[in-house]
N, C-alpha and C positions, 0 to 999 in steps of 0.2 A: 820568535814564535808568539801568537797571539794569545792574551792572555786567559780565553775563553778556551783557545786549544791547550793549552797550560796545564788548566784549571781540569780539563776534561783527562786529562794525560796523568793528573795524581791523583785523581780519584779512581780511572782506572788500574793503574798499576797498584795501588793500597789496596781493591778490592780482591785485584788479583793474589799479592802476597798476603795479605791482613788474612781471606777465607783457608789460604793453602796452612797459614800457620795453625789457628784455628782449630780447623779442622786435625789437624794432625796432634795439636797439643792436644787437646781431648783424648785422644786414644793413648799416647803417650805417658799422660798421666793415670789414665786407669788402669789400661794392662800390664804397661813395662813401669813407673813409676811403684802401681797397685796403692794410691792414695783413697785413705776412706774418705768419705762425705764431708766431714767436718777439716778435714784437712784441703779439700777441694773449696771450702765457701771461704778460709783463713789466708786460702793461696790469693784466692781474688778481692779479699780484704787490705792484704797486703798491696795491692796494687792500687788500690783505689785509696790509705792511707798514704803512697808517694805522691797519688792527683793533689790529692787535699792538700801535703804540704807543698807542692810546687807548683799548681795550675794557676794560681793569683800572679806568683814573682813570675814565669815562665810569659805568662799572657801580655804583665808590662815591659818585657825584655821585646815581646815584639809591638809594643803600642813605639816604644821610647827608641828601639834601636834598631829592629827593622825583622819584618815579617818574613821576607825571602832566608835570609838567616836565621830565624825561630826553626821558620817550618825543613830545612836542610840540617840542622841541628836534633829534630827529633827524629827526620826520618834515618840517620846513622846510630843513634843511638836506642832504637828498635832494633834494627838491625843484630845490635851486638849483643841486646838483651836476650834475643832470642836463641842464639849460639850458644850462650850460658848455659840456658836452660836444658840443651840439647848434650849438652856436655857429661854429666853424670845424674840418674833418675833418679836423685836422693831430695827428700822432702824441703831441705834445709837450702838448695841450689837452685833450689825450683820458684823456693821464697825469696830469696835473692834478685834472682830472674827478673819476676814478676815486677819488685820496685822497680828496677832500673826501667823495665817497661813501661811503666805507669809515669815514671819521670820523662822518659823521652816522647810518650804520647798531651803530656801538656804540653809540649814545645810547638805541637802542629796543632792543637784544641784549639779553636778560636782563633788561630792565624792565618791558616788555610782561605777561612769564609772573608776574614776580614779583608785580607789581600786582593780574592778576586770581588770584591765590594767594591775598594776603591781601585785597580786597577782596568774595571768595567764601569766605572762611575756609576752605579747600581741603576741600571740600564738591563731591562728585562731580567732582573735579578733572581723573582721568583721561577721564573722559568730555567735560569743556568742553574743556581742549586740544585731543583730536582734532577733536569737533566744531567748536573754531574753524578748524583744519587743513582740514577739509573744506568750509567757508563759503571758505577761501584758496582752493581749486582748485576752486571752482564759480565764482569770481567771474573770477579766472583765466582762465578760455574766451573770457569776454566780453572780459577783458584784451588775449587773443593775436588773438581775430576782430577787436577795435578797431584793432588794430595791425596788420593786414591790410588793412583795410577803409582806411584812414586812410594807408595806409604807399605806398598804389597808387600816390596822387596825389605823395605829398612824405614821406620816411622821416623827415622833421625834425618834421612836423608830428605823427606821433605821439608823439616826446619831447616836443616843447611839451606836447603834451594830457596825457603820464601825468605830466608834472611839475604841472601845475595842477593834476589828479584829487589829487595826493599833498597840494600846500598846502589843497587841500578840507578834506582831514581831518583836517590840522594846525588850521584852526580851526574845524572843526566838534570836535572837543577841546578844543580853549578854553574851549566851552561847555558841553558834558554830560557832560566828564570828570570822577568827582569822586575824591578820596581819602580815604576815611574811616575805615581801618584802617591807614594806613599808623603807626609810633613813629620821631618822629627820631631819631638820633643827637644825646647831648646834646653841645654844642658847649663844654664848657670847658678845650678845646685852640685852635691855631689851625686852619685848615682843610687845610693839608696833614699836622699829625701826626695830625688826623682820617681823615685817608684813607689815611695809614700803617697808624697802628691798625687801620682795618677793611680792610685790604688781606691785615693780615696775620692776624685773625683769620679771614677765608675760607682761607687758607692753611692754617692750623693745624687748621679742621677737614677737609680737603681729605686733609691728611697723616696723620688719626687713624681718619680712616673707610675702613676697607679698601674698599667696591665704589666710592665715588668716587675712590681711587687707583689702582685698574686701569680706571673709564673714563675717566681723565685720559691715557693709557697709548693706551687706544683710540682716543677723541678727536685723540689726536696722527695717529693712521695713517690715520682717515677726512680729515686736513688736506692730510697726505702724498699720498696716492693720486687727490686731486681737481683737482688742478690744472691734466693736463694734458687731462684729456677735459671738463674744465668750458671751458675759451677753445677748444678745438680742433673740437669735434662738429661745428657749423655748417658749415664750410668741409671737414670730412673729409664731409659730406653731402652737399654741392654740386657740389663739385670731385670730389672720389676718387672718391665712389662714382656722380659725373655724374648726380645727380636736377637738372639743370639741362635735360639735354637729353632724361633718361628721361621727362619729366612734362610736358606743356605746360601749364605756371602760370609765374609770375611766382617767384622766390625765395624774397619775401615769405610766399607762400601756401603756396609749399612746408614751407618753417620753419614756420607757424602750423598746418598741418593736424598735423606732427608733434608740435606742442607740446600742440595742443588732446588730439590721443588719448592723451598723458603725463598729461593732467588728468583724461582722462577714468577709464582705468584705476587713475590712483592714488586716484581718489575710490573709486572700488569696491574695490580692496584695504582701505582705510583701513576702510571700513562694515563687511570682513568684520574687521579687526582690533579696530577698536570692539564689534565683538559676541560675540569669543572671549576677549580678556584679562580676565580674573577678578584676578588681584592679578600683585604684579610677577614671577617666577616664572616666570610665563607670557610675561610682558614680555621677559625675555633669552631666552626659546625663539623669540619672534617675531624680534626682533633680529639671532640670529642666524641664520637661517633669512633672512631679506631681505639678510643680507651676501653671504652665499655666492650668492644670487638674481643682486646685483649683480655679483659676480665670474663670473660667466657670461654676464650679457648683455654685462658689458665686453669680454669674449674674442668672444664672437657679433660683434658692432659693429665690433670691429678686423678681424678674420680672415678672414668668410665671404666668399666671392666674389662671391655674387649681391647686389646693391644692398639689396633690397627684404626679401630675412632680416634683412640686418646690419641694417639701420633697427628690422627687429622685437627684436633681439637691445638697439640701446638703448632701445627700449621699455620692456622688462623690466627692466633697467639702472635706467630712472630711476625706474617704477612703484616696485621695490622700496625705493628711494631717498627719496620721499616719503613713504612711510609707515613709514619707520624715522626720519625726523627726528622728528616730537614726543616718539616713544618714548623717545628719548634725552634730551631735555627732561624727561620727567617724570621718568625715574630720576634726575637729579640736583636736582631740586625735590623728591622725596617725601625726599632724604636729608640736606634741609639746613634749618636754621632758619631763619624771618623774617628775623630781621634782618638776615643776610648773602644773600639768596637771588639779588641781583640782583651784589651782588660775586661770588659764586661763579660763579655763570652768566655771567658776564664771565670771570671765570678760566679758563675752560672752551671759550669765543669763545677767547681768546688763542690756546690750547694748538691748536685749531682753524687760526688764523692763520698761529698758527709752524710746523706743515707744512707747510701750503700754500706758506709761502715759503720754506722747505727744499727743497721740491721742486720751485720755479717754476725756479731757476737748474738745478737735472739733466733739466727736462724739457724745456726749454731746447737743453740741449748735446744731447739724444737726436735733437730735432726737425731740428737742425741737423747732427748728425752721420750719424745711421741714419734713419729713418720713423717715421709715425706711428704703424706695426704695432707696433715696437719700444714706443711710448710708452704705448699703449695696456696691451701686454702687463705694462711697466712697473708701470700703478695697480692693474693686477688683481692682482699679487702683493701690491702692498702690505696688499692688503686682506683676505689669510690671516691676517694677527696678531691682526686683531678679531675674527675664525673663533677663532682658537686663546684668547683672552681671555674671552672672553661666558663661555662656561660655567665660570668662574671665578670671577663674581661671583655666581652660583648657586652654588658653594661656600661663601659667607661667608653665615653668619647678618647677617642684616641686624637695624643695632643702630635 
């Protein structure tokens, strides 16, 4: 199998199980778990505390020993995380869960990209990213309507189903994954100053190259700013803004109809971004143009009064949201060599991590102190610094 059809084949099937899971944990955890707020942003703390301490060692295990076995390595051990969680709706299993999931999604962070990098010899690179991007949120829909459709009967039974779909493709990689570009790391150290060494050569070029020193900077505030409207939308949806009683549907479908038109739109943003970016340039004009995007639908989403804006308000939110993640992706793969591309992009997850759980414990005190208004308002500020950054790195000659 070609490794663009590869490449197209795992980011389908992840959009496919990733949205089906999703979607279903949400519901899971608020109606049948019945977790308050502050135990929903502790839940996704806890996960993004497994990135942090695994997404550096995880990243050099696939710079140093090989990429195809990182990323078959996470995607079983999502798998199982998810079954866990599916298993008894008690707070304590669900935090459990959550690490193990947070551990086995470092093992595909940054190896996935780096893989089809050098097994495409980054030969129309920015175009396969998206385009795998957009294979993620078409696959997606079916994802969230599975999860709908599957969720009516028993909310469990769509974790079981997106946990199988996921060991599907764990060994359907077994199979037709190949690596044929990838250069070890030669081994005549032991294996941890192996990973030292290349831990800290991602480092050193990290610290030498100006625009990956200011999106390390950014990186950090898109960590910051996400954490409390990522555990909280659902239930600010249900609850606050009462689409429980505004809508006669099920919860379920409520959530899946929202999530499906999040897919629908960011697929069509993505096509029109895919057909305007000419080189990178243009990359940080888009970037930042979809931050500020989202610092508006965030403020729409928390503020407006009528239900049915503010939902359009995180429409916009997360439309602009999807199609600013690959972007960021690729500007830190077009400025990094082979050999580190998967350490670096792990270092970059971390940076990622460590706001989010800088900000899980103050969004936290917010939730429990003032509202959700307050919290909200909270991630939108956060998210001026990378407004005031991007065109920054449009000042540096890129080396």
């Amino acid at each position: 199998m070609k490794a663009k059809t590869t490449y197209y084949l795992n980011r389908s099937i992840m959009g496919l199980a990733f949205n089906m899971m999703f979607t279903a944990t949400a519901l899971y955890r608020i109606d049948i778990a019945q977790l308050e707020i502050y135990q929903l942003i502790l839940i996704g703390t806890a996960m993004e505390l497994a990135i942090f301490f695994f997404e550096i060692p995880t990243g050099v295990v696939a710079d140093v020993k090989s990429r195809r076995t990182s990323i078959i390595m996470g995607i079983f051990i999502i798998g199982i995380a998810t079954i866990v969680e599916a298993l008894t709706p008690y707070f304590l299993m669900i935090f459990v869960a959550q690490v193990i999931w947070g551990f086995g999604y470092t093992f595909i962070s940054g190896a996935l990209q780096s893989w089809v990098s050098d097994e495409t010899q980054e030969k129309n690179l920015n175009k396969t990213i998206i385009t795998g991007s957009q294979f993620y949120t078409v696959a997606s829909i079916i994802g969230i309507l599975g999860a709908a459709l599957i969720g009516k009967t028993d909310i469990r039974i769509a974790l079981y189903g997106s946990a199988g779909i996921v060991m599907i493709l764990g060994v359907i990689n077994m199979f037709f994954m190949t690596e044929k570009h990838f250069i070890k790391t030669p081994h005549q150290e032991t294996m941890w100053k192996t990973y030292i060494h290349q831990f800290s050569k991602g480092l050193k070029h990290i610290r030498r190259h100006r625009v990956l020193s200011v999106m390390m900077v950014i990186l950090l505030f898109f960590g910051l700013y996400s954490e409390g409207i990522d555990r909280t939308y659902e239930i600010h949806i249900l609850n606050d803004l009462d689409f429980r009683t505004l809508i006669d549907l099920s919860p379920i479908w409520i959530l899946s109809i929202i999530n499906a038109l999040i897919v629908v739109l960011g697929f069509i943003l993505m096509q029109l971004t895919k057909r305007y970016i000419k080189e990178d340039y243009h990359m940080i004009s888009w970037l930042m143009v979809f931050t500020m995007t989202m610092i508006i639908g965030i403020l729409l989403f928390g503020f407006l009064p009528l239900p049915y804006l503010a939902v359009g308000g995180f429409l916009i939110f997360h439309m602009a949201r999807e199609a600013s993640s690959p972007l960021l992706d690729i500007v830190v793969i077009k400025h990094t060599p082979s050999q580190i591309k998967a350490t670096v992009l792990s270092t970059f997850g971390q940076i990622d991590a460590i706001g989010q759980i800088l900000s899980g414990g103050i969004m936290v005190i917010i939730g429990l102190t003032l509202d959700i208004k307050m919290l909200y308002l909270a991630s939108a500020l956060l998210l001026v610094v990378p407004v005031v950054l991007f065109p920054k790195t449009k000042e540096i000659k890129y080396s």
